[in-house]
TIPAVO-79618 format. One line per field, with one value per residue: residue number from 1; x, y, z of N, C-alpha, C, O in turn. Coordinates in nm, 2 decimals. Layout:
pos	(NUM/...)
neast	(X/...)
nnorth	(Y/...)
nup	(Z/...)
caeast	(X/...)
canorth	(Y/...)
caup	(Z/...)
ceast	(X/...)
cnorth	(Y/...)
cup	(Z/...)
oeast	(X/...)
onorth	(Y/...)
oup	(Z/...)
//
This chain:
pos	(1/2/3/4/5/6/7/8/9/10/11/12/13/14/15/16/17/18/19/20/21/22/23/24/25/26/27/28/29/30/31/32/33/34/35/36/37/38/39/40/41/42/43/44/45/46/47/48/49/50/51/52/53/54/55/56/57/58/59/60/61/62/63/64/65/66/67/68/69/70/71/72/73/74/75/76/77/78/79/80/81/82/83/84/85/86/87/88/89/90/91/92/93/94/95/96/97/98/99/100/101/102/103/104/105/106/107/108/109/110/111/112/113/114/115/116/117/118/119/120/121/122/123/124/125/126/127/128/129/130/131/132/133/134/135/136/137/138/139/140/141/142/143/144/145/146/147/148/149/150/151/152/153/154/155/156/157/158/159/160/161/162/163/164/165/166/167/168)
neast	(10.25/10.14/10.30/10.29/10.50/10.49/10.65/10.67/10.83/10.82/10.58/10.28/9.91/9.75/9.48/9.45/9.49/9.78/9.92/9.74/9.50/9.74/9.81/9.57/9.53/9.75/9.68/9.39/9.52/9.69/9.51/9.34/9.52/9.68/9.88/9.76/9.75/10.01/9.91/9.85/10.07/10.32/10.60/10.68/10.60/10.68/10.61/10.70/10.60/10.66/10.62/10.66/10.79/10.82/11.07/11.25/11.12/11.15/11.45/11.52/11.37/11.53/11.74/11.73/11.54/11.62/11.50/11.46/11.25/10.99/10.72/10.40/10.41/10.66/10.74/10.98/11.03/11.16/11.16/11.23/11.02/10.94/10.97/10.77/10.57/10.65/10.68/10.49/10.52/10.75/11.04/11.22/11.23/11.14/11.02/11.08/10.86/10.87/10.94/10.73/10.71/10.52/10.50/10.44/10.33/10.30/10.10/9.87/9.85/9.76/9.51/9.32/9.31/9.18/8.95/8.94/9.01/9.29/9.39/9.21/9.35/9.59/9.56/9.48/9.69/9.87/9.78/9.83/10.10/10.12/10.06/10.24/10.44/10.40/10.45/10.26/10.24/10.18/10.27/10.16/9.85/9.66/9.80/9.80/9.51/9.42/9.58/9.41/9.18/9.20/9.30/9.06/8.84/8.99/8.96/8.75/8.66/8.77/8.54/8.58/8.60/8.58/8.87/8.92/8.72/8.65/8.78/8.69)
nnorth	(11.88/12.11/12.22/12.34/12.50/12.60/12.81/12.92/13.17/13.36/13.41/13.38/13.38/13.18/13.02/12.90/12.75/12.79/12.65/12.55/12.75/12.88/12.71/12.69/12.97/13.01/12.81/12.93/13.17/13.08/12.94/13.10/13.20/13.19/13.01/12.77/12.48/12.40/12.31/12.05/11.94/11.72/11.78/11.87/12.15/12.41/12.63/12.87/13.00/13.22/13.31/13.56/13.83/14.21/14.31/14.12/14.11/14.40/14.37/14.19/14.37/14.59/14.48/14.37/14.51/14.77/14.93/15.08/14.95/14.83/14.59/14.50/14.21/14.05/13.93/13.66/13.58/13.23/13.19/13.28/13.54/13.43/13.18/13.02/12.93/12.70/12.52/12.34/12.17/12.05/11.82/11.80/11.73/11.92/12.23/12.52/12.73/13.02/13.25/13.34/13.59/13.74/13.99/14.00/14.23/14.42/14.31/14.25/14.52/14.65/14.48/14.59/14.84/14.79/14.64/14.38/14.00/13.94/13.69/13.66/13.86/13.83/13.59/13.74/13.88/13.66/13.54/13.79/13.81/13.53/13.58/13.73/13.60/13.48/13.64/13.88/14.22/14.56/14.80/15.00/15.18/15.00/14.73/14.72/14.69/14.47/14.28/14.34/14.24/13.95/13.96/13.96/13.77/13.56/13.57/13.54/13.31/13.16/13.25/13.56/13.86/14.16/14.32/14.57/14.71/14.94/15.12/15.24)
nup	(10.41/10.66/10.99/11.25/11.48/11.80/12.09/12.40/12.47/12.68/12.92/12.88/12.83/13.06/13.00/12.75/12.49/12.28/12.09/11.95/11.91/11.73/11.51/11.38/11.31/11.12/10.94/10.87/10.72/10.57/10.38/10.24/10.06/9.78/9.78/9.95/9.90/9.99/10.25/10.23/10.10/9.99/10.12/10.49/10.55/10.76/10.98/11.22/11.57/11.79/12.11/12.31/12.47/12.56/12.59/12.43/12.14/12.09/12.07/11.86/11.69/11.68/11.55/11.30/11.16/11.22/11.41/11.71/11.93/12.04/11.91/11.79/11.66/11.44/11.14/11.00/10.73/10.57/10.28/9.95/9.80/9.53/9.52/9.62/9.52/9.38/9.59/9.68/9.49/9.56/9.61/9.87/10.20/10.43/10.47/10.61/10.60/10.78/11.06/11.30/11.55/11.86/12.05/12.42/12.63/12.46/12.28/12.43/12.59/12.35/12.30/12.50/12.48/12.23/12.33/12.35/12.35/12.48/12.31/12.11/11.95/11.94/11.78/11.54/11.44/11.45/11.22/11.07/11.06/10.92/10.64/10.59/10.62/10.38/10.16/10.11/10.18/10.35/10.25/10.09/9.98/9.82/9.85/10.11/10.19/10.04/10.15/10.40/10.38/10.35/10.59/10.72/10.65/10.73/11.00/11.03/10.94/11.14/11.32/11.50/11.47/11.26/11.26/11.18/11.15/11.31/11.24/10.98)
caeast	(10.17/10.16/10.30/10.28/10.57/10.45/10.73/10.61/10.95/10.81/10.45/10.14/9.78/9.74/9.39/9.47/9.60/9.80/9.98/9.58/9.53/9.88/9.78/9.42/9.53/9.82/9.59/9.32/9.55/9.74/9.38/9.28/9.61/9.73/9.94/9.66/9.81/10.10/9.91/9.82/10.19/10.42/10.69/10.63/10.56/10.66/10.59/10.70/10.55/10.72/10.55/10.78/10.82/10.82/11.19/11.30/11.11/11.28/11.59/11.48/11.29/11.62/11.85/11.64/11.48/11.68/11.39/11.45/11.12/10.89/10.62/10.31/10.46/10.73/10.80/11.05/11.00/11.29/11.15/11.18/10.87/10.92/11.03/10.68/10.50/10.68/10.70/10.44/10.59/10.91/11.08/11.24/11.16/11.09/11.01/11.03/10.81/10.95/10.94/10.66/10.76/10.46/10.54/10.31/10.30/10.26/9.96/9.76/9.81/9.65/9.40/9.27/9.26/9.06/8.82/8.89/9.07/9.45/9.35/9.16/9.44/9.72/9.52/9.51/9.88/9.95/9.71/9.91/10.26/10.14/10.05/10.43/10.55/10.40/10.49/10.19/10.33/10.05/10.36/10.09/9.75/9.62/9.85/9.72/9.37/9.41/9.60/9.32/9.03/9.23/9.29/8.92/8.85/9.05/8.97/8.57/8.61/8.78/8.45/8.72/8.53/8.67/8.98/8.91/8.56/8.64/8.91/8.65)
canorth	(11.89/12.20/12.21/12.48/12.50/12.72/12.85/13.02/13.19/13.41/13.37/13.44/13.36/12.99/12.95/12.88/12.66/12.82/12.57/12.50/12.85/12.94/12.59/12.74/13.07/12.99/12.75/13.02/13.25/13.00/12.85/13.19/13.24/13.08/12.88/12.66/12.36/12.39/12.27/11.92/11.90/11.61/11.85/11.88/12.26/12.46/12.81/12.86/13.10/13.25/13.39/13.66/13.96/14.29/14.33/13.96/14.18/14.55/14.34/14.16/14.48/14.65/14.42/14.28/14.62/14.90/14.99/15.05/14.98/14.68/14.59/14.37/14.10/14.06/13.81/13.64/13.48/13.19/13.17/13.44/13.54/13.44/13.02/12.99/12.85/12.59/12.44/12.26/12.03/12.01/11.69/11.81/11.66/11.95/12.31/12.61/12.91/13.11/13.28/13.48/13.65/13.82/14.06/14.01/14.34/14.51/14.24/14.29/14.68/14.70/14.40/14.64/14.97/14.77/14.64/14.28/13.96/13.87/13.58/13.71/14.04/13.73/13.56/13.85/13.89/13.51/13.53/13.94/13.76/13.41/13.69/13.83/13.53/13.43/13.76/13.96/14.35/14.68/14.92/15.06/15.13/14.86/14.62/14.71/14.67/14.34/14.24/14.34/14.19/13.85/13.90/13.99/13.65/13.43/13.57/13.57/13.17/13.11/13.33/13.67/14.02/14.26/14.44/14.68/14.78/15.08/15.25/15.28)
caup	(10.53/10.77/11.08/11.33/11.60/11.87/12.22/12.50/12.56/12.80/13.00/12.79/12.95/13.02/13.00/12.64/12.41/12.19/12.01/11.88/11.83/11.61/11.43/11.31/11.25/11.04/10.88/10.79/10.67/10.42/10.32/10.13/9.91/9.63/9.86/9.99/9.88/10.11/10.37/10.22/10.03/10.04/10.22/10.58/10.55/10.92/11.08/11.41/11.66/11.92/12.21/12.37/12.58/12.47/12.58/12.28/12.05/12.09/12.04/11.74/11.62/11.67/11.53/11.18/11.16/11.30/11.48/11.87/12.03/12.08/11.83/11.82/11.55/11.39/11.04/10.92/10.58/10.50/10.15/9.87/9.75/9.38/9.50/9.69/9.42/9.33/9.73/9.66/9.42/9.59/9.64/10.01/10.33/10.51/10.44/10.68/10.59/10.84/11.20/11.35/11.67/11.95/12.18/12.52/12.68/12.33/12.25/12.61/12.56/12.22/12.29/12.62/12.40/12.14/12.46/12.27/12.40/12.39/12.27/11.95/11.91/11.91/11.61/11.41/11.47/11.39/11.04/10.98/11.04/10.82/10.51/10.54/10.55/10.19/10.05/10.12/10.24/10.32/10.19/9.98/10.02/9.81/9.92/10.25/10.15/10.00/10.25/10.55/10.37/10.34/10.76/10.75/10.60/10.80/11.12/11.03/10.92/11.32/11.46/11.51/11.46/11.17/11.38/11.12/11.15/11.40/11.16/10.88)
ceast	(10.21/10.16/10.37/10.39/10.49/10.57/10.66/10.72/10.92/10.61/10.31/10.01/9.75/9.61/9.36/9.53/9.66/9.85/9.89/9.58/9.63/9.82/9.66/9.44/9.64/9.76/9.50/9.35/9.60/9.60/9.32/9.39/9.59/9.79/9.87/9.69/9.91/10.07/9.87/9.94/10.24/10.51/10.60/10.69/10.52/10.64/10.62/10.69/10.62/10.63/10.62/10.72/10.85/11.01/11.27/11.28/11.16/11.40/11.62/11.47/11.43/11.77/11.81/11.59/11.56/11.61/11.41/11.36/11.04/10.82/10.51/10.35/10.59/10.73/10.91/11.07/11.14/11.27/11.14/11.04/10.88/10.98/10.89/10.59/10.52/10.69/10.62/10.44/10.71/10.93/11.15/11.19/11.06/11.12/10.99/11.05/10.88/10.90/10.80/10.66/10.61/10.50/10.42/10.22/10.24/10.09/9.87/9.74/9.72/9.57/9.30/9.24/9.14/8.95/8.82/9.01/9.22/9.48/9.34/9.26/9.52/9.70/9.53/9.62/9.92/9.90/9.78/10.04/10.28/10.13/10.18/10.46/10.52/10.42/10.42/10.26/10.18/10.19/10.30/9.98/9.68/9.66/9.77/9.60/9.35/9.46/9.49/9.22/9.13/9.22/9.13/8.85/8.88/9.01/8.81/8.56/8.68/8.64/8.54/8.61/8.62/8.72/8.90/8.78/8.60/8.68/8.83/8.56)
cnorth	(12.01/12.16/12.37/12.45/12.62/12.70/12.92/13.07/13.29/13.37/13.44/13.35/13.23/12.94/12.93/12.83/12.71/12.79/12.56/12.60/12.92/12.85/12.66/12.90/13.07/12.94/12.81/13.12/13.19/12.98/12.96/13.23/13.15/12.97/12.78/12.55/12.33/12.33/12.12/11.87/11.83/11.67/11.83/12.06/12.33/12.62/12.78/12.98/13.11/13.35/13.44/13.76/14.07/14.33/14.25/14.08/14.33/14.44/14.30/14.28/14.58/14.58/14.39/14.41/14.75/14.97/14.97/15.03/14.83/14.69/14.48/14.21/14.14/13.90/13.74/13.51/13.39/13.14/13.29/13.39/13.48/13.25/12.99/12.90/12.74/12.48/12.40/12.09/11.99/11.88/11.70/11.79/11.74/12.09/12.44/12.73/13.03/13.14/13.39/13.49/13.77/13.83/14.05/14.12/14.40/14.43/14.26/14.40/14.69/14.61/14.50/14.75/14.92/14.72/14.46/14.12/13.95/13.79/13.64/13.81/13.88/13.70/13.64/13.84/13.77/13.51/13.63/13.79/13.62/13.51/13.72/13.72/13.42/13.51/13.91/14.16/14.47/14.81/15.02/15.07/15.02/14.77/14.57/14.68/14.54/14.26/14.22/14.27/14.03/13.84/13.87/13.84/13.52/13.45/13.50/13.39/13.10/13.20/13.49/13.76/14.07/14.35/14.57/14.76/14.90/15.14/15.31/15.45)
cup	(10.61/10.90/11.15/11.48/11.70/12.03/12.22/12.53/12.68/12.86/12.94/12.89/12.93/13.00/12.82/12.58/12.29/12.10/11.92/11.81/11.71/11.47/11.35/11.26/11.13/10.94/10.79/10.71/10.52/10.28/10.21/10.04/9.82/9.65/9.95/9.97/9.98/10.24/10.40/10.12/10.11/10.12/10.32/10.54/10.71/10.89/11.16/11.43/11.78/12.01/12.31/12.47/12.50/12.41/12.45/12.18/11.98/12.00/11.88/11.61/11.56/11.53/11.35/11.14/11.14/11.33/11.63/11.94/11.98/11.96/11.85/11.76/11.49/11.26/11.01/10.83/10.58/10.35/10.09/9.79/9.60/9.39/9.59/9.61/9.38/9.44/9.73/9.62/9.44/9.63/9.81/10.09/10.38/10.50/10.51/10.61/10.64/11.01/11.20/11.50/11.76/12.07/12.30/12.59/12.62/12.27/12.36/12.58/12.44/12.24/12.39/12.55/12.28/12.19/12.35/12.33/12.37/12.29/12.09/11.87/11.84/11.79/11.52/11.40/11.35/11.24/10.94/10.90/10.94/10.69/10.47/10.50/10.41/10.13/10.02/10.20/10.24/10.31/10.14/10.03/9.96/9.80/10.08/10.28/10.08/10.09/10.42/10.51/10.36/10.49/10.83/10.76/10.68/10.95/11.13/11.00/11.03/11.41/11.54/11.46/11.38/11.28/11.29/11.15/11.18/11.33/11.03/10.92)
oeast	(10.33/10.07/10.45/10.34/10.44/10.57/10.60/10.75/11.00/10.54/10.27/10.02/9.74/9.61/9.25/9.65/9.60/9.85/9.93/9.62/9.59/9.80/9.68/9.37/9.61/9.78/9.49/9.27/9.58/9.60/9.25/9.37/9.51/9.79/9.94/9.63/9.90/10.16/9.86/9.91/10.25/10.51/10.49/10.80/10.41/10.66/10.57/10.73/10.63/10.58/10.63/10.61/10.90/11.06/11.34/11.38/11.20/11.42/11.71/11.52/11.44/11.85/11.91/11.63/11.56/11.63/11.39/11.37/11.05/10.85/10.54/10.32/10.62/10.72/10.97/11.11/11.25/11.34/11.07/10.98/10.78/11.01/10.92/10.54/10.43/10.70/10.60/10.41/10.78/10.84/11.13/11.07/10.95/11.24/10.88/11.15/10.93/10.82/10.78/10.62/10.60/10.53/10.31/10.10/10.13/9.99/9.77/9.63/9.61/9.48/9.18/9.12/9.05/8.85/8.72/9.12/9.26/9.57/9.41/9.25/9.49/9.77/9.59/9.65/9.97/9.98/9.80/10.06/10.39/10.22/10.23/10.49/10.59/10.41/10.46/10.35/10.09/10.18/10.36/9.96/9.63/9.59/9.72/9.58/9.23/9.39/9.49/9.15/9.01/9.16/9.09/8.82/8.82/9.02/8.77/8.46/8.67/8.64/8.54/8.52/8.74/8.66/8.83/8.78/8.58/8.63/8.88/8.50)
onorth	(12.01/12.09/12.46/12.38/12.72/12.58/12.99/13.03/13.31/13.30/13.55/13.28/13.17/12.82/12.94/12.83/12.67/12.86/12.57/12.60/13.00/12.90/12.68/12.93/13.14/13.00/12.78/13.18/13.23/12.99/12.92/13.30/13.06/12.87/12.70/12.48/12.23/12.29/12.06/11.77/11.83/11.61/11.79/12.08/12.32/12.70/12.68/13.06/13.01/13.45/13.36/13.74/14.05/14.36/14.31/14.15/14.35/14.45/14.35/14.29/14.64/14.64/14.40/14.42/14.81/15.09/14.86/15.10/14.75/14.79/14.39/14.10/14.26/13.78/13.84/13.39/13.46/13.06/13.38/13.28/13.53/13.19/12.88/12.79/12.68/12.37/12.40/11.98/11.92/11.82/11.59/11.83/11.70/12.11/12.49/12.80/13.12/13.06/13.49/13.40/13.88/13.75/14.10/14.12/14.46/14.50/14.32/14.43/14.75/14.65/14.49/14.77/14.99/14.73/14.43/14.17/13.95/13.81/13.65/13.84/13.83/13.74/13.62/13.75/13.78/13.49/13.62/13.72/13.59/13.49/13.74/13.71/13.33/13.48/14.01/14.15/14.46/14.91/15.13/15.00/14.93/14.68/14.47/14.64/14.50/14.17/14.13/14.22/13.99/13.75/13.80/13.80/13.42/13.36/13.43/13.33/12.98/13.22/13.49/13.70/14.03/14.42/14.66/14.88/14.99/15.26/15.40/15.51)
oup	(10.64/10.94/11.12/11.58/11.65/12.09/12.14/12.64/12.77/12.79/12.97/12.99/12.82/12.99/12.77/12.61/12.19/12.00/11.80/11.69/11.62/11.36/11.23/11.16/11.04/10.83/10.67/10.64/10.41/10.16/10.11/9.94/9.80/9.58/10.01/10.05/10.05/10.32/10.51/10.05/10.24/10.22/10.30/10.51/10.78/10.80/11.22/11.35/11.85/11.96/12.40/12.53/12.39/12.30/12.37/12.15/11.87/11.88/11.81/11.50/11.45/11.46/11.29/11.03/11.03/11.29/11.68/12.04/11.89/11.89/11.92/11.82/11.50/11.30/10.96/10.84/10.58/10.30/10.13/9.75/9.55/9.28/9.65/9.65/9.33/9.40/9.86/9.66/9.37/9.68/9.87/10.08/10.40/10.51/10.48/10.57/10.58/11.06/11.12/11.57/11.71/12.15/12.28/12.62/12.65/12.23/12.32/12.53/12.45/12.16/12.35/12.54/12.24/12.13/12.29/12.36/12.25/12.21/11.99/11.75/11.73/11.70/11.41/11.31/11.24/11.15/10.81/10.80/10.89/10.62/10.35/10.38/10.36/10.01/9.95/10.29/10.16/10.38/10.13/10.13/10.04/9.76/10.13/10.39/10.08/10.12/10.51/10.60/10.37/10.54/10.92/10.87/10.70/11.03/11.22/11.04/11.03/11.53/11.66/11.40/11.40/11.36/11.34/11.17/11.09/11.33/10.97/10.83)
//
């Protein structure tokens, strides 16, 4: 069974439920892999979402990374990609996927330049960061390309507009 942790560690827009939201986007992103089962497996099957500040993120970004500067998301997978498949049929209680980390400042600024809400940017975010954390990577361009039409996908079966459209 999937369960979606969601912290507000710093103040994101309250006229929203985001717990709801993480829950559905996590949900639509799992629902088009291979890992679709995961979310009706005997394990209890977690993600947690953190909803941060840009400053958490730098730190993170810096520290996990060695990148000094903020970012919109951040992943972190606690399964290797090559034991995902079989977490289905596991006998263990309780199974965390991994961490996904949004920065707020960095999400508002790019939701305002794309003229699109927090709200809808965040989703994308939460559906990118559930992709990493099954193993998905745009290293490549057709990584990256299989990767966007899967975000395309999950956003389009929550009602979400292709981010991409504009960049074509």
């Amino acid at each position: 069974m999937l369960s979606v942790e969601t912290h507000e560690a710093a103040p994101w827009p309250d006229a929203l439920d985001w717990e709801e939201r993480a829950a559905e986007a996590v949900a639509a992103a799992l629902a088009l892999t291979p890992f679709a089962s995961l979310a009706q497996a005997a394990p209890l099957v977690e993600v947690a979402v953190r909803l941060t500040d840009d400053a958490e993120v730098q730190t993170l970004n810096r520290d996990f990374r060695g990148k000094d500067k903020p970012t919109n998301v951040l992943s972190f997978p606690q399964v290797q990609d090559d034991l995902l498949e079989g977490l289905a049929n596991s006998d263990d209680g309780e199974i965390l996927l991994g961490d996904i980390v949004l920065a707020r400042e960095t999400c508002a600024r790019e939701a305002e330049e794309k003229a699109i809400s927090i709200a809808d940017h965040a989703t994308h975010l939460i559906v990118h960061g559930t992709l990493h954390l099954l193993g998905y990577d745009h290293g490549d361009d057709a990584s990256a390309g299989a990767m966007e039409a899967l975000e395309v996908k999950a956003l389009a079966s929550l009602g979400i507009a292709n981010p991409y459209a504009d960049q074509d």
